[in-house]
KOLGU-4560 file (N, C-alpha, C; in nm, 3 decimals, padded with zeros to 5 digits):
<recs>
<n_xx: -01.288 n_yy: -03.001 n_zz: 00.792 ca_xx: -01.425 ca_yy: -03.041 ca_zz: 00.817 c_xx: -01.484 c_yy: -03.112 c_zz: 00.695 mol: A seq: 1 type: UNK>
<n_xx: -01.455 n_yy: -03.059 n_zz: 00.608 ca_xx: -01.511 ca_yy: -03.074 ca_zz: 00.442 c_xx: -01.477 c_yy: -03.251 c_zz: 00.424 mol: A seq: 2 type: UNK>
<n_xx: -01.326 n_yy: -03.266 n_zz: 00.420 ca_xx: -01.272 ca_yy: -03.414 ca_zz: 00.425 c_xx: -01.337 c_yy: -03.493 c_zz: 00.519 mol: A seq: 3 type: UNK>
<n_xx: -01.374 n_yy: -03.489 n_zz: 00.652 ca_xx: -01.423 ca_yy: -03.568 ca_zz: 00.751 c_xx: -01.551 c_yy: -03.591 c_zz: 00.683 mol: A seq: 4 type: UNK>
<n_xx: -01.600 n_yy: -03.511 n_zz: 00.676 ca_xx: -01.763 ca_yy: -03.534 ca_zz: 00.604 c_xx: -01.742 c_yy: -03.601 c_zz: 00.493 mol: A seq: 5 type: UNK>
<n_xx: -01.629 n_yy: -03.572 n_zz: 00.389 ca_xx: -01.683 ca_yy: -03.723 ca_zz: 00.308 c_xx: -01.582 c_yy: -03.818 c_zz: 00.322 mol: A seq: 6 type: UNK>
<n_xx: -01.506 n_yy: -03.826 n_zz: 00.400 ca_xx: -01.476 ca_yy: -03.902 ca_zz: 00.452 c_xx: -01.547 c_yy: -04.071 c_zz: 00.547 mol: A seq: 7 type: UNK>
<n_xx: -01.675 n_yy: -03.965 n_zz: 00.625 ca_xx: -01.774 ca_yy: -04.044 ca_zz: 00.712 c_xx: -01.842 c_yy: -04.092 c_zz: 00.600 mol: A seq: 8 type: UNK>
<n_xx: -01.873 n_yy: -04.058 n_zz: 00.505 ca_xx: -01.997 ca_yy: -04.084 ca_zz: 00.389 c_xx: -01.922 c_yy: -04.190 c_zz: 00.309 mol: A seq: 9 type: UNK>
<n_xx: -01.792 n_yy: -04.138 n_zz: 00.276 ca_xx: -01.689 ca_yy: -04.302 ca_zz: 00.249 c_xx: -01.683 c_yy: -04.434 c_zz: 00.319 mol: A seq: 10 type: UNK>
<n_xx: -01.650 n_yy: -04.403 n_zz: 00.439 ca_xx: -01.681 ca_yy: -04.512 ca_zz: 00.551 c_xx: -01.802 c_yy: -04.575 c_zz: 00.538 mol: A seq: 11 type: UNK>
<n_xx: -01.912 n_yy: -04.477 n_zz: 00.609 ca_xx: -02.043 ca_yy: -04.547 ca_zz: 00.567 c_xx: -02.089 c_yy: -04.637 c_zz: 00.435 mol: A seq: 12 type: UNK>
<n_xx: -02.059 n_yy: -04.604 n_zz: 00.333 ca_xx: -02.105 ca_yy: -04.676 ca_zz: 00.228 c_xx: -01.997 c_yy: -04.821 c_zz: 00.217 mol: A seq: 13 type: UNK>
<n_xx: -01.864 n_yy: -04.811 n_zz: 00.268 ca_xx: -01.811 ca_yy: -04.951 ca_zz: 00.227 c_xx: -01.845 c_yy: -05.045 c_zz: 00.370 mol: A seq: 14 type: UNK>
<n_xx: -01.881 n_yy: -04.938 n_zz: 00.490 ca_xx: -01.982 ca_yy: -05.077 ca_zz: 00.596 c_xx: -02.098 c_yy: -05.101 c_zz: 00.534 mol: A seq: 15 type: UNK>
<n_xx: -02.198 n_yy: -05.056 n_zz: 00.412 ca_xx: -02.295 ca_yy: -05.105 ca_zz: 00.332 c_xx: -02.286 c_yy: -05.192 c_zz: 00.261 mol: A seq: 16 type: UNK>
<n_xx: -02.152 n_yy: -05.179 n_zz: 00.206 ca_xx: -02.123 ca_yy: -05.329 ca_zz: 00.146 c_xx: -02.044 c_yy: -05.392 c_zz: 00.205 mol: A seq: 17 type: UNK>
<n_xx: -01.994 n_yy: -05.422 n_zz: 00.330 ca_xx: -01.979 ca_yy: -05.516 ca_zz: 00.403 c_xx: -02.127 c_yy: -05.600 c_zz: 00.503 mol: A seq: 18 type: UNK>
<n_xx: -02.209 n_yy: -05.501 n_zz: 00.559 ca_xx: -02.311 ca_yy: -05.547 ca_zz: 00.537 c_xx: -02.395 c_yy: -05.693 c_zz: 00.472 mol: A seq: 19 type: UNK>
<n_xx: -02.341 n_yy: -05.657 n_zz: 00.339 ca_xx: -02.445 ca_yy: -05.674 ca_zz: 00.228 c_xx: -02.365 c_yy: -05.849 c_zz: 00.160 mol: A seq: 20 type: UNK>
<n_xx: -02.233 n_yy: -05.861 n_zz: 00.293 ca_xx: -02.203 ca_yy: -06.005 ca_zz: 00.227 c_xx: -02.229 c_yy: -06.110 c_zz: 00.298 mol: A seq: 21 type: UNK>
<n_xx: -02.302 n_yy: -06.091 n_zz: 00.398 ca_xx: -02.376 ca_yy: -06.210 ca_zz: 00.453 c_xx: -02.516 c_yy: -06.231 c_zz: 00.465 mol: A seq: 22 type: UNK>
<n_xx: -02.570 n_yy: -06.154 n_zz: 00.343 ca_xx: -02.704 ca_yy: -06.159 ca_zz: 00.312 c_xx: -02.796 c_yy: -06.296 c_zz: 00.282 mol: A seq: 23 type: UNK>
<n_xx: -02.686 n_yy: -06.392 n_zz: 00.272 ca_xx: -02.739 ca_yy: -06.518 ca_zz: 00.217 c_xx: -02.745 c_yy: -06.622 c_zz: 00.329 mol: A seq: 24 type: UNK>
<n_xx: -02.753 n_yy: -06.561 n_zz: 00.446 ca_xx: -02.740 ca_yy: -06.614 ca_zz: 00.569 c_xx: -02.855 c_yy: -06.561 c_zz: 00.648 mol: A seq: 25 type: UNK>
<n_xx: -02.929 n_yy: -06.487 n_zz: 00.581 ca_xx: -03.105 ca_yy: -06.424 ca_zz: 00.674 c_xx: -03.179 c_yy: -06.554 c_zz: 00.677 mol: A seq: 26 type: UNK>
<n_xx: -03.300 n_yy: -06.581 n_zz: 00.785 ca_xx: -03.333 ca_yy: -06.677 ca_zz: 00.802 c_xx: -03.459 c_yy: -06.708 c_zz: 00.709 mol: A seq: 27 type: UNK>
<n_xx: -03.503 n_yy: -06.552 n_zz: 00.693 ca_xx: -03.604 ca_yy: -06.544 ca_zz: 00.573 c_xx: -03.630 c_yy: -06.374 c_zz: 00.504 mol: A seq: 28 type: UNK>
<n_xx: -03.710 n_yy: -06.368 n_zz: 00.445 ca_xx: -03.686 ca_yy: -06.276 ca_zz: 00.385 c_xx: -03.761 c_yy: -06.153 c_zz: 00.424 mol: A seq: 29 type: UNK>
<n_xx: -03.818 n_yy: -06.184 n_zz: 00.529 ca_xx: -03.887 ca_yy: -06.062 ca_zz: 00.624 c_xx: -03.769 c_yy: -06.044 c_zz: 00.737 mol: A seq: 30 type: UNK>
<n_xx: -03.720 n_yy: -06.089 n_zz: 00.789 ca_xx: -03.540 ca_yy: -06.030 ca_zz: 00.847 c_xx: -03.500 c_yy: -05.964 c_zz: 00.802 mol: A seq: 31 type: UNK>
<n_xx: -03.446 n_yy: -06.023 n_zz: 00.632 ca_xx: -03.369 ca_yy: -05.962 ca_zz: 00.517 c_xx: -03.407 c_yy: -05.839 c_zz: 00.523 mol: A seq: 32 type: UNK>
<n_xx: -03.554 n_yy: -05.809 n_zz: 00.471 ca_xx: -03.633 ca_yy: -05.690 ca_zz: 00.503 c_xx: -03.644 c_yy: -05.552 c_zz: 00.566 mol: A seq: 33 type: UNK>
<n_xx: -03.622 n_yy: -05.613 n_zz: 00.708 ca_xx: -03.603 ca_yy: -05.523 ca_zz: 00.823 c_xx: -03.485 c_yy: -05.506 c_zz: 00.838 mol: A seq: 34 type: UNK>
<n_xx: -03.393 n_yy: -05.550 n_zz: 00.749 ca_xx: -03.246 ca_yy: -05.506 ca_zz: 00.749 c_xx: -03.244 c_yy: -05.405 c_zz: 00.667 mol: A seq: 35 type: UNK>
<n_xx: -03.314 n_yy: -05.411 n_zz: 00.567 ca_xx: -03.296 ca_yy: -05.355 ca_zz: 00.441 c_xx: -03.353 c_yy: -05.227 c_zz: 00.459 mol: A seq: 36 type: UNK>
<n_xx: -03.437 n_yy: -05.203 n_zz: 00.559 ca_xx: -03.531 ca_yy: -05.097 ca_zz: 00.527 c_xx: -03.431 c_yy: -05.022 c_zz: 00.689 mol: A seq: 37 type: UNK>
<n_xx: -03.358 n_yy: -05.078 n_zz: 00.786 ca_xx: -03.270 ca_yy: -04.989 ca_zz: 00.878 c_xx: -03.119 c_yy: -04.947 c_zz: 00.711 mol: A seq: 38 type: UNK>
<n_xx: -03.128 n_yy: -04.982 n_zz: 00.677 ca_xx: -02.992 ca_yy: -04.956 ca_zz: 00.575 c_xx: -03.079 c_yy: -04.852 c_zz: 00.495 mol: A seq: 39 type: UNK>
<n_xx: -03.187 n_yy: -04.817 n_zz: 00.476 ca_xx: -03.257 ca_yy: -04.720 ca_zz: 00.369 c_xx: -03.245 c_yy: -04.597 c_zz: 00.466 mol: A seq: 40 type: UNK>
<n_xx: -03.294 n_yy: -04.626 n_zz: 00.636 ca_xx: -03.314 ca_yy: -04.524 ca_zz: 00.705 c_xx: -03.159 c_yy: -04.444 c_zz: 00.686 mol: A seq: 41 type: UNK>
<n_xx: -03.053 n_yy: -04.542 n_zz: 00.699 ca_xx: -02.925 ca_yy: -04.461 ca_zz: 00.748 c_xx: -02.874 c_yy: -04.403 c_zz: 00.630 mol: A seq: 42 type: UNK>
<n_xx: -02.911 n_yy: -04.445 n_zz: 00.460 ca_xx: -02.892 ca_yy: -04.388 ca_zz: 00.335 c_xx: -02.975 c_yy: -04.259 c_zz: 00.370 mol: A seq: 43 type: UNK>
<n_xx: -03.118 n_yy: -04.221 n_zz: 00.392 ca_xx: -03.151 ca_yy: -04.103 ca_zz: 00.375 c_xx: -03.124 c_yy: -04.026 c_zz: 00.508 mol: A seq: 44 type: UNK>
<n_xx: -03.067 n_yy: -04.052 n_zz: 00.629 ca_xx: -02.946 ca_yy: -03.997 ca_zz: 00.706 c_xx: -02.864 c_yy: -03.957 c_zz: 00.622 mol: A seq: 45 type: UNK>
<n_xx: -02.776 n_yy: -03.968 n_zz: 00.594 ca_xx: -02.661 ca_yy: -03.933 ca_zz: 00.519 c_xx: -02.700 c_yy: -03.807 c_zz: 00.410 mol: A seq: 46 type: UNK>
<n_xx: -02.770 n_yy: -03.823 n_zz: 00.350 ca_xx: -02.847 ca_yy: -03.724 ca_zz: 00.254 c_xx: -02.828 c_yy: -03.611 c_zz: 00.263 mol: A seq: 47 type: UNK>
<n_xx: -02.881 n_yy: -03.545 n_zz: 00.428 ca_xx: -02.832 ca_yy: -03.408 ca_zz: 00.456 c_xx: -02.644 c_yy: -03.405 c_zz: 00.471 mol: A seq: 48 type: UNK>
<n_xx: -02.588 n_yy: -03.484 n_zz: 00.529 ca_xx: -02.451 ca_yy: -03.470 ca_zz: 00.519 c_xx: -02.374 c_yy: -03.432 c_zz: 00.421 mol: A seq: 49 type: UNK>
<n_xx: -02.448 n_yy: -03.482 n_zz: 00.311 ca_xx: -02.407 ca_yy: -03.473 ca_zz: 00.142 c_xx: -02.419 c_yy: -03.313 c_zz: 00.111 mol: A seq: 50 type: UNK>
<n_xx: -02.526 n_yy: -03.293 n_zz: 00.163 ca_xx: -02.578 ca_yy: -03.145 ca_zz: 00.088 c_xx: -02.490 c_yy: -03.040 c_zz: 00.181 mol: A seq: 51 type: UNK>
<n_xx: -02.455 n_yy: -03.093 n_zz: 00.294 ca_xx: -02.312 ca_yy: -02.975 ca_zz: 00.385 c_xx: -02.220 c_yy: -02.984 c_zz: 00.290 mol: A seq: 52 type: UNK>
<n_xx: -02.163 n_yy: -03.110 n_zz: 00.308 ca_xx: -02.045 ca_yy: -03.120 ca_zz: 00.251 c_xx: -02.017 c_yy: -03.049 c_zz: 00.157 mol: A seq: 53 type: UNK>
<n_xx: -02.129 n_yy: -03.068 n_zz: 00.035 ca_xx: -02.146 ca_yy: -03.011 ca_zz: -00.101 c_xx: -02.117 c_yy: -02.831 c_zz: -00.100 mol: A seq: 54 type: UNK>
<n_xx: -02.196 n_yy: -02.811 n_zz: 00.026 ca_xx: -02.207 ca_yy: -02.652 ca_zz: 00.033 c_xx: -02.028 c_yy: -02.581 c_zz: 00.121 mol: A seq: 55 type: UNK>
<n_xx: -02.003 n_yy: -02.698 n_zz: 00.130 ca_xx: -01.874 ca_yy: -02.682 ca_zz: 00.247 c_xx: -01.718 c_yy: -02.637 c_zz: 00.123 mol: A seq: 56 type: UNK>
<n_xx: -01.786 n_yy: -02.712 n_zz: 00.014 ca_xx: -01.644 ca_yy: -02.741 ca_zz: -00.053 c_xx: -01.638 c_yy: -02.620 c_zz: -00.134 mol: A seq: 57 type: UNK>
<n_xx: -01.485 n_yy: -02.576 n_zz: -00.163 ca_xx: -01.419 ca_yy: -02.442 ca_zz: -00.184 c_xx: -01.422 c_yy: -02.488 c_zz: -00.316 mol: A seq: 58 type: UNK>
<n_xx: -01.512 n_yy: -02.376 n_zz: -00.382 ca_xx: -01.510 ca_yy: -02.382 ca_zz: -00.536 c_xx: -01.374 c_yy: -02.353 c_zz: -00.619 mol: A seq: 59 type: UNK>
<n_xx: -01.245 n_yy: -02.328 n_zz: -00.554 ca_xx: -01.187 ca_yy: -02.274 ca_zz: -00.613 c_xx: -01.053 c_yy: -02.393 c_zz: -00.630 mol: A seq: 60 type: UNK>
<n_xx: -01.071 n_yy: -02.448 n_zz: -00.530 ca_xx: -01.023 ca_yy: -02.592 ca_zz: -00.559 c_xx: -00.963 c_yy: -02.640 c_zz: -00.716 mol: A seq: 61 type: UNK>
<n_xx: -00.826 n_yy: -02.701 n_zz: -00.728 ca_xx: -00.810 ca_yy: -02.767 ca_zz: -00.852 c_xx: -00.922 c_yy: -02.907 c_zz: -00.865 mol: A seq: 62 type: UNK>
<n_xx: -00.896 n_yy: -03.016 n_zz: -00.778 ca_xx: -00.963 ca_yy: -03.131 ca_zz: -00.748 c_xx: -01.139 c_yy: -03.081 c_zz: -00.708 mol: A seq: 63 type: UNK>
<n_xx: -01.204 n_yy: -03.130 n_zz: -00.749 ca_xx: -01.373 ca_yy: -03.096 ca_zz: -00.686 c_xx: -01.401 c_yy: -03.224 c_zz: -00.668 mol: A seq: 64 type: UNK>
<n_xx: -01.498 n_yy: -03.246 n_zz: -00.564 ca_xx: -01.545 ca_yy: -03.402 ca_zz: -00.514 c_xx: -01.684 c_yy: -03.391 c_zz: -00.609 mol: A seq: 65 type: UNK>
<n_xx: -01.768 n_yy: -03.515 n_zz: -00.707 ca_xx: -01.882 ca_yy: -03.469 ca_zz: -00.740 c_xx: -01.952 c_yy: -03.526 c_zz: -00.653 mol: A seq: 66 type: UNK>
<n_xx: -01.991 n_yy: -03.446 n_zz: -00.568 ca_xx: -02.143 ca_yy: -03.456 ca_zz: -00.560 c_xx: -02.260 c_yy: -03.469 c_zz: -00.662 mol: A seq: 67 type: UNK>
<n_xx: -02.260 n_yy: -03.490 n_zz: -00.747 ca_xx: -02.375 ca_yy: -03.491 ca_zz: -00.857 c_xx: -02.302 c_yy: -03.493 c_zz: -00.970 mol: A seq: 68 type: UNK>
<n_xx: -02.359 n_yy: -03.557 n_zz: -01.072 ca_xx: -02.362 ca_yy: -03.615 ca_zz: -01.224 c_xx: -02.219 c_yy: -03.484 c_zz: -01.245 mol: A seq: 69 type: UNK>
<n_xx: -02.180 n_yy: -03.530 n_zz: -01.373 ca_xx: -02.083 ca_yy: -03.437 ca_zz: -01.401 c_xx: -02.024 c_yy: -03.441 c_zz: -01.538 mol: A seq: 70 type: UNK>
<n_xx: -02.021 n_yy: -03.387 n_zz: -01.653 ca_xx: -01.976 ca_yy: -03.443 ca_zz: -01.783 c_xx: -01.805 c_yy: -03.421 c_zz: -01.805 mol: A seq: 71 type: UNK>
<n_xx: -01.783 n_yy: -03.511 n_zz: -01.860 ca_xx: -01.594 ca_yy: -03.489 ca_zz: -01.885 c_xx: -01.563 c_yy: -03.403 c_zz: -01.999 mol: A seq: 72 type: UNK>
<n_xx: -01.443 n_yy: -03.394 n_zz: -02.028 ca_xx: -01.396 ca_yy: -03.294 ca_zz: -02.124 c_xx: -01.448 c_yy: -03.363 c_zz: -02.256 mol: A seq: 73 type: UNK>
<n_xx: -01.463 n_yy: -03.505 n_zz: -02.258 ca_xx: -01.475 ca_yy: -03.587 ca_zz: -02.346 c_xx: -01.613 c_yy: -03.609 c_zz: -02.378 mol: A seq: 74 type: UNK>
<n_xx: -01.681 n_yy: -03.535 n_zz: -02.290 ca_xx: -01.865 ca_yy: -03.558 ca_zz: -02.283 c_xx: -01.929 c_yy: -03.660 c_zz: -02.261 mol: A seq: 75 type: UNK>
<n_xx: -01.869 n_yy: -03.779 n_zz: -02.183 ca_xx: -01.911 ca_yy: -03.856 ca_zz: -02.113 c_xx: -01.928 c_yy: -03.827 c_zz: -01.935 mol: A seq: 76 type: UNK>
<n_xx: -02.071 n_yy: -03.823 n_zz: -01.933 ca_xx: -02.151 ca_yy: -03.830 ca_zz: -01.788 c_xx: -02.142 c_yy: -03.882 c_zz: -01.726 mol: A seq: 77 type: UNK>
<n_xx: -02.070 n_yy: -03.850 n_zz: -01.615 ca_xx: -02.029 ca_yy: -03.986 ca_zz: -01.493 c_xx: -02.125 c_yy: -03.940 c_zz: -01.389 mol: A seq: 78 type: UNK>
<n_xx: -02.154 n_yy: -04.049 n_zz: -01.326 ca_xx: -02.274 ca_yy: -04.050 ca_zz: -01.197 c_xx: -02.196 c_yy: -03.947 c_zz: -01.073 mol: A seq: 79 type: UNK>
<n_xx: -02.250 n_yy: -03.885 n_zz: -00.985 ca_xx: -02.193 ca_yy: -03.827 ca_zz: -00.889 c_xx: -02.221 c_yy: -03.893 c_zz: -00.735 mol: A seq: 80 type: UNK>
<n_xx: -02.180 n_yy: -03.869 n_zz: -00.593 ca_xx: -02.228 ca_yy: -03.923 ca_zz: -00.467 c_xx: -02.390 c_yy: -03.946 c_zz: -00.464 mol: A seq: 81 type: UNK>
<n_xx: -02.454 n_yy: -03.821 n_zz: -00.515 ca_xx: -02.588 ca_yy: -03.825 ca_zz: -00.505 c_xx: -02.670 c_yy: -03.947 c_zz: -00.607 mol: A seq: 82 type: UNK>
<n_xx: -02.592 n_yy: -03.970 n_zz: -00.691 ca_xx: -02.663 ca_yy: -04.061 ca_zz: -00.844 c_xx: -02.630 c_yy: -04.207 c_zz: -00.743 mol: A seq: 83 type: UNK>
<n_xx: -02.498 n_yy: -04.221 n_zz: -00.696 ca_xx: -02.498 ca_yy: -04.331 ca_zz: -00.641 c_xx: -02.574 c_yy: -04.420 c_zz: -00.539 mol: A seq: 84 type: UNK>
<n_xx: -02.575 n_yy: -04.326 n_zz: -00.434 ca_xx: -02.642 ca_yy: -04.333 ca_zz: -00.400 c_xx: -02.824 c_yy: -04.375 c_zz: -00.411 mol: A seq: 85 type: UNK>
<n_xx: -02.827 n_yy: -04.313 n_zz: -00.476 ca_xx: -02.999 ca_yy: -04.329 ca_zz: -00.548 c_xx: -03.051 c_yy: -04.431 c_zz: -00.592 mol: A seq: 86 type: UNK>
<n_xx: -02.922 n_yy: -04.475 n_zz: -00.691 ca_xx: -02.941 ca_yy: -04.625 ca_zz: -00.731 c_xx: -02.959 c_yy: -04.712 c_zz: -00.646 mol: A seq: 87 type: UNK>
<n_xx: -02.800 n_yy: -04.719 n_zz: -00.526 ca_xx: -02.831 ca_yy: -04.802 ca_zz: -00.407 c_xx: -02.959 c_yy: -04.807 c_zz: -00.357 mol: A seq: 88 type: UNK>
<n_xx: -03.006 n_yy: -04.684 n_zz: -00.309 ca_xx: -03.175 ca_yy: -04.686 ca_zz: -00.278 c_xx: -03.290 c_yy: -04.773 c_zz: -00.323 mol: A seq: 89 type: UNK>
<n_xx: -03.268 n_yy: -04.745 n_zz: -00.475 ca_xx: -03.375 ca_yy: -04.777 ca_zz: -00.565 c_xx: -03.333 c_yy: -04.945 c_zz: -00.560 mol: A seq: 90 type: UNK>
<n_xx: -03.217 n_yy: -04.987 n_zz: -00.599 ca_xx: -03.179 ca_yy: -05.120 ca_zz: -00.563 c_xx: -03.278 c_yy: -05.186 c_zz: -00.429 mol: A seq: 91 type: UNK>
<n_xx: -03.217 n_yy: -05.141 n_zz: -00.346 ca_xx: -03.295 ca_yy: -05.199 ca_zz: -00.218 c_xx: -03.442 c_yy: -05.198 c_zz: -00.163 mol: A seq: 92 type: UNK>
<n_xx: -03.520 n_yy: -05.075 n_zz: -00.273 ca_xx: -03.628 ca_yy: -05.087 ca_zz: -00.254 c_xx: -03.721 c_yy: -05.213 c_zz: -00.354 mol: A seq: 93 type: UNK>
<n_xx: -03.635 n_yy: -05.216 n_zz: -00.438 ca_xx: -03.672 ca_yy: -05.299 ca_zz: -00.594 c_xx: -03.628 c_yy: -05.482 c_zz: -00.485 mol: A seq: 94 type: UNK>
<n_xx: -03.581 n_yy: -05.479 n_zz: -00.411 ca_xx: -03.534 ca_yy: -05.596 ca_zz: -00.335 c_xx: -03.649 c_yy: -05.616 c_zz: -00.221 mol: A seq: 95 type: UNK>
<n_xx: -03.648 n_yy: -05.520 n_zz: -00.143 ca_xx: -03.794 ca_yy: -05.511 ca_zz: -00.092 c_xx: -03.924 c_yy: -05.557 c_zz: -00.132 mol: A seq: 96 type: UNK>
<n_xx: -03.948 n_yy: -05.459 n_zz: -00.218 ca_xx: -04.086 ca_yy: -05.515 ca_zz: -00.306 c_xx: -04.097 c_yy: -05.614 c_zz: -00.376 mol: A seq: 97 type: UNK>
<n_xx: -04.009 n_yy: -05.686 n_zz: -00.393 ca_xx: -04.005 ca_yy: -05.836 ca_zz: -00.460 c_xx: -04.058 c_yy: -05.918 c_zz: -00.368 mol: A seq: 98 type: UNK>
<n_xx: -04.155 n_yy: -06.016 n_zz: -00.510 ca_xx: -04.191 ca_yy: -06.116 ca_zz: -00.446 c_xx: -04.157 c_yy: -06.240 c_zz: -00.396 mol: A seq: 99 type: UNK>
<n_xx: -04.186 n_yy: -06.280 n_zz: -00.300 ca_xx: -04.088 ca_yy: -06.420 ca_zz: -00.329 c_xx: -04.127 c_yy: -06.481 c_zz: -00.386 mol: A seq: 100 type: UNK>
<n_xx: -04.059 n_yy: -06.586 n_zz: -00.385 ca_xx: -04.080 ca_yy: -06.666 ca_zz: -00.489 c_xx: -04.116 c_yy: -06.862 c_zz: -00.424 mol: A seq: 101 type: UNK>
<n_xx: -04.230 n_yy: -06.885 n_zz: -00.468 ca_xx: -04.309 ca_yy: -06.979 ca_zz: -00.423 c_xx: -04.209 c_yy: -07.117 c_zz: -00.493 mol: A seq: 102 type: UNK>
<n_xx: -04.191 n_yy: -07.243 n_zz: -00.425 ca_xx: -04.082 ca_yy: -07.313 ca_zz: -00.455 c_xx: -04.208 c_yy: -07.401 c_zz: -00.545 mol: A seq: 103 type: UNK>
<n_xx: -04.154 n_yy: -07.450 n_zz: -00.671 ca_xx: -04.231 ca_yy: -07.528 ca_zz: -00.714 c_xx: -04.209 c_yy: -07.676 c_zz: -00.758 mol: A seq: 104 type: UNK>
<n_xx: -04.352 n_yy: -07.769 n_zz: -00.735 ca_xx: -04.315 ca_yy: -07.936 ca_zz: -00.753 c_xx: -04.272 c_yy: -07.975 c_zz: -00.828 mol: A seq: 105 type: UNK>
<n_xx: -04.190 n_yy: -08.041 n_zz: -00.862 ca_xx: -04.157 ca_yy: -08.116 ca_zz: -00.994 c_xx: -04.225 c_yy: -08.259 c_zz: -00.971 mol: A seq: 106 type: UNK>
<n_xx: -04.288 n_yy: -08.284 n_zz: -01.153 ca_xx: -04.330 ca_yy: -08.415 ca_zz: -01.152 c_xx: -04.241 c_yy: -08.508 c_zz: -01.182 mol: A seq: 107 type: UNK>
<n_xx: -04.290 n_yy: -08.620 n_zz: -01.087 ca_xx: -04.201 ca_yy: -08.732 ca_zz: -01.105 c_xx: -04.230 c_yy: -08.792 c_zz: -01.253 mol: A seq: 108 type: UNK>
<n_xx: -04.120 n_yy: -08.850 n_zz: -01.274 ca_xx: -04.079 ca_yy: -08.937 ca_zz: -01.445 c_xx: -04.144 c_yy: -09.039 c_zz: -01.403 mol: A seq: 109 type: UNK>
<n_xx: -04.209 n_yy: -09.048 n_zz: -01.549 ca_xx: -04.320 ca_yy: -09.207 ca_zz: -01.542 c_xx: -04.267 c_yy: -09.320 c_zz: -01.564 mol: A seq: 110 type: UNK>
<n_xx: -04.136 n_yy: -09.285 n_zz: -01.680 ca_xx: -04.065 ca_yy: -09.408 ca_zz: -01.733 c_xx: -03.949 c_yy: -09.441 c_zz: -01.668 mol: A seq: 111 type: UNK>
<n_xx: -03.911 n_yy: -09.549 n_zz: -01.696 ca_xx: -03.725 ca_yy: -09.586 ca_zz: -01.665 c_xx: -03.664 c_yy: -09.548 c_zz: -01.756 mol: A seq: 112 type: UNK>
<n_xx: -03.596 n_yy: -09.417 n_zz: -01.767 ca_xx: -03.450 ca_yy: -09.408 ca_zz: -01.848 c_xx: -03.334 c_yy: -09.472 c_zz: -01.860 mol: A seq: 113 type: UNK>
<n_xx: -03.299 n_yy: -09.479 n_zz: -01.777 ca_xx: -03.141 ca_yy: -09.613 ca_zz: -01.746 c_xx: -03.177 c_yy: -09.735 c_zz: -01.824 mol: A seq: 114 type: UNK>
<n_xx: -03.078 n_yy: -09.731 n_zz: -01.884 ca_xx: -03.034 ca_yy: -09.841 ca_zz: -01.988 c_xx: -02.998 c_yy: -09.993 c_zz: -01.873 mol: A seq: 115 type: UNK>
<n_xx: -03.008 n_yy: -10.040 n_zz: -01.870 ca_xx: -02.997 ca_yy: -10.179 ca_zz: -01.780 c_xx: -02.900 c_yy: -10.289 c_zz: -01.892 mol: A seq: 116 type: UNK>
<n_xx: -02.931 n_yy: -10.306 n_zz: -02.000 ca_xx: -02.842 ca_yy: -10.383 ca_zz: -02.092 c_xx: -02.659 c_yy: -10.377 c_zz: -02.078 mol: A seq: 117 type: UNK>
<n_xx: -02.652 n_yy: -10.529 n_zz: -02.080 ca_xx: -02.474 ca_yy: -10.526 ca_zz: -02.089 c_xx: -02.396 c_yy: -10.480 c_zz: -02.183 mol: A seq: 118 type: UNK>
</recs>
């Protein structure tokens, strides 16, 4: 049961970034939007799945899956499912709340640059 569950949570996140490669193909950025914010709904779906899983897995295990932050023997802090996650979140909300961006005129050149001489 334990594997299926993060298993599905594996799946799910690499259809997020499949998703996420034809983004440059929205027609505008209120589409983009309403994409972005069904992909937030199905991230905080998943959320409770995380916290089974988490509670599912046999502490006694050699291998442990992290669910959450975790320091090495070496004392470097690696992010866990939950950190990753979060970011992704925060990513997409930080994409959301952006403004667009207003296209701006350029002035036309007063002079002739081009050299004309033989």
């Amino acid at each position: 049961m334990f594997r299926r569950i993060v298993y599905s949570v594996w799946l799910f996140l690499c259809s997020l970034g499949l998703m996420s490669i034809p983004a440059a193909s929205f027609a505008d950025n209120a589409q983009m939007n309403q994409t972005l914010v069904q992909i937030l709904a199905q991230l905080n779906a998943v959320l409770p799945l995380i916290d089974t899983a988490q509670r599912q897995q046999d502490k006694n295990t050699a291998v442990q899956f992290h669910f959450d932050a975790w320091t090495d023997p070496n004392g470097v802090v690696h992010q866990g499912l939950r950190q990753d996650i979060t970011a992704i979140r925060k990513g997409i909300i930080d994409q959301i709340n952006q403004a667009p961006l207003e296209p701006r005129t350029v002035q036309p050149l007063n002079q002739d640059f081009v050299d004309n001489t033989p």
